[in-house]
C-alpha positions as CSV (number, residue, x, y, z in Angstrom):
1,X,196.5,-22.0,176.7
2,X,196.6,-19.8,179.8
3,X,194.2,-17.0,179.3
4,X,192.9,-13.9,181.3
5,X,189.4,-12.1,180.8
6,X,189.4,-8.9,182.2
7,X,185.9,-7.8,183.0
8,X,183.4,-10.7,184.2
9,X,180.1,-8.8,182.7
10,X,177.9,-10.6,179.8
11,X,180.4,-10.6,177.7
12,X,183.9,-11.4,179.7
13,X,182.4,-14.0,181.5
14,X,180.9,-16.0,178.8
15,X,184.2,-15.7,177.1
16,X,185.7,-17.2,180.1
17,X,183.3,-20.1,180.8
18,X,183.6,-21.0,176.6
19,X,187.4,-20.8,176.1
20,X,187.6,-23.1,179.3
21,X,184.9,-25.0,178.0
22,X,187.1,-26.0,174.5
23,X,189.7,-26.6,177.0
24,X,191.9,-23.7,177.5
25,X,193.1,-22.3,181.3
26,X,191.3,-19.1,182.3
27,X,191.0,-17.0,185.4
28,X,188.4,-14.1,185.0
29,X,189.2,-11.0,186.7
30,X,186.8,-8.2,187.7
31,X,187.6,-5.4,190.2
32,X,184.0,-5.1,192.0
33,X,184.7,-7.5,195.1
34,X,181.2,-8.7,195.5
35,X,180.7,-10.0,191.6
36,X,183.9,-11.5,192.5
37,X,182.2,-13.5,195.8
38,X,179.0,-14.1,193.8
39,X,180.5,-15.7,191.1
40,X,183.0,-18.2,193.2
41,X,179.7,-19.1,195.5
42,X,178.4,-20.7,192.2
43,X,175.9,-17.8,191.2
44,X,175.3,-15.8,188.5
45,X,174.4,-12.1,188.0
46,X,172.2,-12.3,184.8
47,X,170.0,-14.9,183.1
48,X,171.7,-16.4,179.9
49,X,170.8,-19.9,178.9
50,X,172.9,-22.5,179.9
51,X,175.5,-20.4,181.0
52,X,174.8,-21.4,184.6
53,X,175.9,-24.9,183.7
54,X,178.7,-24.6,181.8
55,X,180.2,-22.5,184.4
56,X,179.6,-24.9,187.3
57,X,180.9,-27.8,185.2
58,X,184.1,-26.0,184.1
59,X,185.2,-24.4,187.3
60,X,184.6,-27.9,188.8
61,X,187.2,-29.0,186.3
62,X,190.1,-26.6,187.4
63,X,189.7,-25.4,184.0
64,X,187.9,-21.8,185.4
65,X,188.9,-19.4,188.3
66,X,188.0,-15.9,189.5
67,X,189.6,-13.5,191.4
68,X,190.4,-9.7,192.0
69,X,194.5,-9.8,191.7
70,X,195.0,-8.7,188.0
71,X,198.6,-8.1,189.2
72,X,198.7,-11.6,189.9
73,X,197.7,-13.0,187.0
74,X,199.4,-10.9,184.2
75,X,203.1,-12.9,183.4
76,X,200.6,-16.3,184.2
77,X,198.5,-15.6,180.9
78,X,199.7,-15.9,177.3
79,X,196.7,-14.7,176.0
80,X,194.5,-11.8,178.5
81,X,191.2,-10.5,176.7
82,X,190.2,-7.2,177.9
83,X,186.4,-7.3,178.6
84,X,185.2,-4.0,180.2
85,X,182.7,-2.1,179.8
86,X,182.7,0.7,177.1
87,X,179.5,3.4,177.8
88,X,178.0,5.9,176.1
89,X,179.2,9.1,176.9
90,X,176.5,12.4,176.7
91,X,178.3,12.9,173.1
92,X,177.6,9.5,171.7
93,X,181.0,8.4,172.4
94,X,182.4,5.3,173.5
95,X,184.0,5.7,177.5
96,X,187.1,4.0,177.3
97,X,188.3,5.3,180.6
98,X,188.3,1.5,182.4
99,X,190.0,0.5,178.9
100,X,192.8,2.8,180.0
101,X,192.9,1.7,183.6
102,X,193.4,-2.2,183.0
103,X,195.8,-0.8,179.9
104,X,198.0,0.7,182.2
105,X,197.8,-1.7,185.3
106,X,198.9,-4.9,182.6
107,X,201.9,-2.5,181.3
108,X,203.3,-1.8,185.1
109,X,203.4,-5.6,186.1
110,X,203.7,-7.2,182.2
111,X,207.1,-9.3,182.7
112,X,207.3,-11.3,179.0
113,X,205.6,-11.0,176.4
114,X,202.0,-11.3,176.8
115,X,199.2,-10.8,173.6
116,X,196.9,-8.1,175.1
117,X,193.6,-8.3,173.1
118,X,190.7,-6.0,173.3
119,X,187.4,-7.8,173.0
120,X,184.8,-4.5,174.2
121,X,183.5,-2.8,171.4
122,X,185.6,0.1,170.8
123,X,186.1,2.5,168.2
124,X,188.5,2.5,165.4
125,X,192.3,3.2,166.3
126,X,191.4,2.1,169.9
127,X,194.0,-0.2,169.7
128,X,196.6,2.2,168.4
129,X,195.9,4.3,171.7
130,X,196.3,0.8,173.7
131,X,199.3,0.3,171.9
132,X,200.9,3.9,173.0
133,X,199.5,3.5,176.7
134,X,201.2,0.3,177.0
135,X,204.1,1.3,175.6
136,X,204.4,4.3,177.8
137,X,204.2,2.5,180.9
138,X,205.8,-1.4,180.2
139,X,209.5,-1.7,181.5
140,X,212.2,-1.2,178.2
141,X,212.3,-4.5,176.3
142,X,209.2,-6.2,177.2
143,X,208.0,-7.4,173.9
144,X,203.7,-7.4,173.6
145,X,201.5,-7.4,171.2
146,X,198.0,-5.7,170.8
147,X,194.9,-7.6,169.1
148,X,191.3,-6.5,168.5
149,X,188.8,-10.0,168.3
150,X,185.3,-8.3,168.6
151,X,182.5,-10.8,170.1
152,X,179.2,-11.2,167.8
153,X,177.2,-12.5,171.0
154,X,172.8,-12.6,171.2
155,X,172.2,-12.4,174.2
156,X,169.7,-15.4,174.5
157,X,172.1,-17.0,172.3
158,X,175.8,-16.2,173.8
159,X,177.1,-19.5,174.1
160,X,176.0,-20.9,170.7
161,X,177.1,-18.1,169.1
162,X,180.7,-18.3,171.0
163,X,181.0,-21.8,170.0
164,X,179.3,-22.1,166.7
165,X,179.9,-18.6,165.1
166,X,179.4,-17.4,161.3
167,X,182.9,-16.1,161.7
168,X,186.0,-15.1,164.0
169,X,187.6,-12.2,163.2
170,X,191.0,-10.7,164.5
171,X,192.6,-7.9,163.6
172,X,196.4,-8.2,164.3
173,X,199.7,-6.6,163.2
174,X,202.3,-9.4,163.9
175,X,203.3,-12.9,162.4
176,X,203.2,-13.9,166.1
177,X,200.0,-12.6,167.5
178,X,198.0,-14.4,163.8
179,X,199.8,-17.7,165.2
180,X,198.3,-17.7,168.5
181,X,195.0,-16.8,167.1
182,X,195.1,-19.6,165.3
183,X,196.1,-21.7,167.6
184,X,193.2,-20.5,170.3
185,X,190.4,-20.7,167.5
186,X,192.1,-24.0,166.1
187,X,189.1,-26.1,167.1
188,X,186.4,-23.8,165.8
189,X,185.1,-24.7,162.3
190,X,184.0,-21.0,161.2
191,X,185.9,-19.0,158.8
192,X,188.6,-16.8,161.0
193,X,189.1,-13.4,159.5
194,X,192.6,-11.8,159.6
195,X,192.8,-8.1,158.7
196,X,194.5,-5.3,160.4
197,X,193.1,-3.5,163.8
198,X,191.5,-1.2,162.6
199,X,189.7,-3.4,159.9
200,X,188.5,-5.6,163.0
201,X,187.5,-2.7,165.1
202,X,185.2,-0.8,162.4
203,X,183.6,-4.5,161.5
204,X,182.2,-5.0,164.8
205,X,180.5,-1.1,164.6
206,X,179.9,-1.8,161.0
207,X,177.9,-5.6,161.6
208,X,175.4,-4.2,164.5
209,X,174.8,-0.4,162.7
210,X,173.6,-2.3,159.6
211,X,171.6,-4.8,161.6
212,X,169.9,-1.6,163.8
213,X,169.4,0.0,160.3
214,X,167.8,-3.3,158.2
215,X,165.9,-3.0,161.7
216,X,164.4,0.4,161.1
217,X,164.1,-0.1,157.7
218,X,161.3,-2.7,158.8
219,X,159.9,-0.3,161.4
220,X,159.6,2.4,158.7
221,X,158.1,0.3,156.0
222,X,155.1,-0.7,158.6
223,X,153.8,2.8,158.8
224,X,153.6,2.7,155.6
225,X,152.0,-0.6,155.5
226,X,149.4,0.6,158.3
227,X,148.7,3.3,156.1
228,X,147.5,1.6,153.1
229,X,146.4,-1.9,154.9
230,X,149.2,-3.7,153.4
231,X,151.1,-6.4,155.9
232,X,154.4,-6.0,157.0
233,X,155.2,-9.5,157.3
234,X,154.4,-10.4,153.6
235,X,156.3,-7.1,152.2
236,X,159.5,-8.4,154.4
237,X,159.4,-12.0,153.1
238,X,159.1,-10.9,149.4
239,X,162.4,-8.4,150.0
240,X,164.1,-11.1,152.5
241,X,163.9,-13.9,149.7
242,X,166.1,-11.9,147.7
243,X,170.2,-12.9,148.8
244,X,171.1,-9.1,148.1
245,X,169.1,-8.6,151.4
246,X,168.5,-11.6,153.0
247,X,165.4,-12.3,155.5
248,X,167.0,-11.7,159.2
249,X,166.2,-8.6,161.1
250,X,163.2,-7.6,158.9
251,X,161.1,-8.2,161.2
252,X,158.8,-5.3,162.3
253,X,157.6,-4.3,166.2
254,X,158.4,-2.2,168.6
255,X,161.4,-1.2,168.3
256,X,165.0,-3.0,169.3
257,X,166.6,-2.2,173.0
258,X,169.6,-3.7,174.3
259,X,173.3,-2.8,175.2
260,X,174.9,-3.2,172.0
261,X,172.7,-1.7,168.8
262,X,171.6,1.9,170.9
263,X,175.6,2.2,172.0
264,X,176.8,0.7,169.1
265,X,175.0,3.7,166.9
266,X,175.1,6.2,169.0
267,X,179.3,5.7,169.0
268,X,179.8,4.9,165.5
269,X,177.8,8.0,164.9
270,X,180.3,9.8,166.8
271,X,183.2,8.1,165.3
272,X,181.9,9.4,161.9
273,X,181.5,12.8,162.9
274,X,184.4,13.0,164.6
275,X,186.6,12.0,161.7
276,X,184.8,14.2,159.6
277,X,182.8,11.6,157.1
278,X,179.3,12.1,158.3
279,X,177.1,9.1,158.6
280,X,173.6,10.8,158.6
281,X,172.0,7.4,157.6
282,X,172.8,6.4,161.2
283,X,171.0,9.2,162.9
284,X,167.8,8.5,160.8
285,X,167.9,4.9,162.3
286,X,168.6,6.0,165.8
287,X,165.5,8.5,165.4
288,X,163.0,5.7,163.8
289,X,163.9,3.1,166.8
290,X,163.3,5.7,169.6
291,X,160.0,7.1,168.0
292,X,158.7,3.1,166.8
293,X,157.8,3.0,171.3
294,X,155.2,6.1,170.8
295,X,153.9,4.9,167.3
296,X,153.0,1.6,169.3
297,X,151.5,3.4,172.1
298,X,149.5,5.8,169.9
299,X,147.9,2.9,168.2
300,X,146.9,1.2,171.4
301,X,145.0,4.9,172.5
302,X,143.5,5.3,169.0
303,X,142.1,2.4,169.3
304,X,140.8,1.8,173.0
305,X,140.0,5.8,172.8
306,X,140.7,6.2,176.9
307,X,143.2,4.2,178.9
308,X,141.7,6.2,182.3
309,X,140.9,3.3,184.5
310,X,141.8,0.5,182.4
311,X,143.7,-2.4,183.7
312,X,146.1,-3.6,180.8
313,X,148.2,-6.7,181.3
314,X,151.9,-6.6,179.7
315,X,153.0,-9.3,178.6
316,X,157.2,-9.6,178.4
317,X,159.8,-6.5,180.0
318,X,163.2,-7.4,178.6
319,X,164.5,-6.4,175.6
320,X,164.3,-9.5,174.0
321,X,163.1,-13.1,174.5
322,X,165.8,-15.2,176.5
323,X,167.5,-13.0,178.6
324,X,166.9,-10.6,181.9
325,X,168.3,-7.5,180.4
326,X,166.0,-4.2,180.7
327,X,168.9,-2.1,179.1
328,X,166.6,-0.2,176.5
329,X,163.9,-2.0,176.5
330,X,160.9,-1.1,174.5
331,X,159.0,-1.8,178.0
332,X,160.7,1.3,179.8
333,X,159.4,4.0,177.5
334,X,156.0,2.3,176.8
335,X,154.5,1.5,180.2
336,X,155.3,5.0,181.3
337,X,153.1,6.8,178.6
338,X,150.2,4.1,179.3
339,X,150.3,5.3,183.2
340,X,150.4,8.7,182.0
341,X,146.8,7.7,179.9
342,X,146.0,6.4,183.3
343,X,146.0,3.0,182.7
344,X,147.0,0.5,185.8
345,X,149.7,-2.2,184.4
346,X,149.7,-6.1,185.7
347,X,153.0,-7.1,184.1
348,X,154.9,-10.3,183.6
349,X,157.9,-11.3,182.7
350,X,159.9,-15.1,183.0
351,X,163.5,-13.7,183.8
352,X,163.3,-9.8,184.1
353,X,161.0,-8.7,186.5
354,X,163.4,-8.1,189.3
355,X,165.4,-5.9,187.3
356,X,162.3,-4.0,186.2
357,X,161.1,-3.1,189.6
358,X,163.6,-0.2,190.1
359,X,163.0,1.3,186.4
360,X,159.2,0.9,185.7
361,X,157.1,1.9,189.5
362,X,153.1,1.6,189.9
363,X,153.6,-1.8,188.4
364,X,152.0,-4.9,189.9
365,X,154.2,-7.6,188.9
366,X,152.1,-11.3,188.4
367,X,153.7,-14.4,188.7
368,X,152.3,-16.0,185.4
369,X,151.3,-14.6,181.9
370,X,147.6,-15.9,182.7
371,X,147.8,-13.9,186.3
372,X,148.8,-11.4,183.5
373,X,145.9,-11.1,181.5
374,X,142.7,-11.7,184.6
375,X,140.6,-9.2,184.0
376,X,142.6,-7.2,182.0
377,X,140.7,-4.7,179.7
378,X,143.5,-5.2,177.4
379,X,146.7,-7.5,176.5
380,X,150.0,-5.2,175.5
381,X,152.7,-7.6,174.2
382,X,156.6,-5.8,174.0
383,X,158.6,-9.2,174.4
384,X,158.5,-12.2,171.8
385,X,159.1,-15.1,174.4
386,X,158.4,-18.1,173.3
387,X,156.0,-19.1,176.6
388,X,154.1,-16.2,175.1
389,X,153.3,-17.7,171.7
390,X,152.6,-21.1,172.9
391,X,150.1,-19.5,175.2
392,X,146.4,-21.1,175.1
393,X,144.7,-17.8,173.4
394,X,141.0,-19.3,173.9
395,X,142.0,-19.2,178.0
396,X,143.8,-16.1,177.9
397,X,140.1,-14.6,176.1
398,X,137.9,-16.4,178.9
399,X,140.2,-14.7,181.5
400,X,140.2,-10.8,180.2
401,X,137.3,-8.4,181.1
402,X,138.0,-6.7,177.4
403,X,139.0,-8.5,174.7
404,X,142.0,-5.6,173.1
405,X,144.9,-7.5,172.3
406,X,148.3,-5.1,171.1
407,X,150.7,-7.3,169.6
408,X,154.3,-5.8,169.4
409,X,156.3,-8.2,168.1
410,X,153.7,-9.6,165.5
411,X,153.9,-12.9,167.4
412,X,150.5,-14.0,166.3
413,X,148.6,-14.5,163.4
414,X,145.5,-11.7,162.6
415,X,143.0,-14.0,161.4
416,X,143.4,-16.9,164.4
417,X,143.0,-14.1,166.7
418,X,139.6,-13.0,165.8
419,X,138.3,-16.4,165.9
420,X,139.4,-16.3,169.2
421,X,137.3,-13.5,170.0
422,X,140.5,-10.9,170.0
423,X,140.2,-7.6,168.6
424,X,144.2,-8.1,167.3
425,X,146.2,-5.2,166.6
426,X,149.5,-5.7,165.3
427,X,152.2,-3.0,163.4
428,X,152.0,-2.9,159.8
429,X,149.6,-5.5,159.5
430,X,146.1,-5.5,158.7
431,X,143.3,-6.8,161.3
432,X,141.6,-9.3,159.4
């Protein structure tokens, strides 16, 4: 098929690279000009595994274009995803405002019927408004149709996810638009999921509010655990062995960051309100992840009493393990406090630290995790990269002028720790 991605961010332009990948024709489109030039000189923008290669290879097939003509490529596509971003608002609230924009542009120039299918997270009964902006502006008797296909991509993980998925869902309200779903998704073994829009809207908001909230849940319950001296770890694996709850995202730590769960809350929140059916659960869960960052950085003061004139060495700044994204990340609100103790922060980082540098200042940035932790009077870990647990903990000892080590993602086991010389301090688990 001949598709269109409009928007070549995280999410439009691995959506591009994998449809062309199984095959199908597609031309991304983005209106920023110099995205545009970077991406046709054979760079990208973000770090995302693989993604680099399977880019290169399919654009040197003919199968994957770019430009900055939508106009030009509207009555070419059969299929055109819309991929833009969707920001919070100050309310909570999704801005759909560049939803409306490339709504509008692909009704002036549609020609024949064209499936228009919005992929950005958006609220419910977004694509009832699409549908009415369209129709306001298409010339009379242009037949279209209006989809919602949410994406379910990790970042780390996008393109295994794309291509290997738990599930594909659409939301569609013709015989016509189903077809070509099928069609599209023909070579993908998952389960596809056909339900209205609106059922396909509020699953996407639905899926990452209830992984934010299992999340919390975790974050909560280690308090608790650090209360009484109970671990964390071992009270999660005796829920997560249960299949009413299931072991993923139990994990405890610092908190989670990103794009998608903070936006994703903070708009179905607003969605809720909005229509009047008030989700409270969802503000409790917003409220746990934003205060787990000062719970972490109380625990490191209580326990090295003064941070004045201590050198600490961070290990990890993005969000998350596998990626260079510092939207959120647990790193931008716990650094700052430790300056404010007066503490004097060596950080490292394998793919982020460029995009740190304008967020987190007063920051020496190291080129390895053991320039990381020289002479540091203690080790603060916020990012569960794998480097990072295969480090050799005996040198990492050797090189530190203390021996504090503040384990935020629970990476490492208490007991091996110690023997290392370590004193180990995790969330909700006991130092043993």
């Amino acid at each position: 098929m001949k598709l269109a991605v409009i928007g070549s961010g995280y999410v439009g332009l691995v959506t591009g690279a994998c449809f062309a990948n199984l095959g199908h024709d597609v031309v991304c489109v983005d209106n920023d000009p110099e995205k545009i030039r970077t991406l046709k000189a054979g760079k990208i923008f973000f770090y995302e595994p693989g993604l680099y290669e399977m880019v290169s290879e399919t654009v040197a097939a003919g199968r994957l274009s770019f430009t900055t003509e939508i106009k030009k490529v509207v009555n070419r596509c059969e299929v055109i995803f819309i991929c833009v971003n969707t920001p919070s608002l100050p309310d909570g609230g999704a801005d759909l405002s560049s939803v409306e924009k490339v709504a509008k542009v692909l009704a002036k120039n549609l020609r024949k019927y064209c499936l228009i299918v919005a992929k950005s997270t958006v609220p419910v009964q977004t694509g009832e408004w699409i549908r009415k902006t369209v129709k306001r502006h298409v010339r009379p008797g242009v037949a279209f149709d209006i989809a919602s296909n949410p994406e379910f991509l990790r970042e780390g993980s996008a393109i295994h996810d794309f291509l290997k998925p738990d599930r594909v869902v659409v939301g569609v309200d013709s015989r016509r638009a189903e077809k070509i779903f099928r069609d599209l998704y023909a070579s993908m073994k998952a389960p596809l999921i056909v339900t209205d829009i609106k059922s396909a809207e509020l699953i996407k908001h639905a899926s990452n509010s209830f992984l934010a909230a299992k999340i919390s849940f975790a974050n909560g319950l280690s308090r608790i655990c650090d209360i009484v001296g109970a671990d964390v770890d071992q009270v999660t694996l005796g829920m997560g062995l249960d299949p009413r709850i299931g072991p993923q995202f139990l994990k405890a730590g610092v908190g989670f960051g990103g794009a998608c769960f903070p936006k994703d809350l903070k708009a179905f929140l607003h969605i809720s309100d909005k229509l009047g059916a008030r989700f409270d659960l969802l503000q409790e869960v917003i409220r746990i992840n934003e205060s787990q960052a000062m719970y972490f950085v109380h625990k490191i003061v209580k326990e090295m009493k003064s941070l004045k004139g201590k050198t600490i060495g961070v290990l990890g700044l993005a969000f998350k393990s596998d990626t260079d994204d510092m939207r959120n990340a647990p790193s931008l609100a716990v650094i700052p406090e430790l300056q404010k103790e007066g503490a004097r922060i060596q950080a490292y980082d394998p793919q982020a630290m460029e995009k740190a540098r304008p967020h987190l200042k007063r920051v020496q940035y190291v080129a390895g995790l053991y320039e990381a932790v020289k002479g540091a009077d203690a080790v603060v870990l916020l990012t569960e990269w794998k480097k990072f647990q295969n480090m050799d903990c005996r040198k990492a000892r050797k090189l530190m002028k203390g021996k504090y080590f503040f384990d935020g993602r629970n990476m490492f086991e208490p007991s091996e720790m110690k023997r290392y010389g370590f004193r180990y301090v995790s969330i909700g688990r006991p130092s043993k």
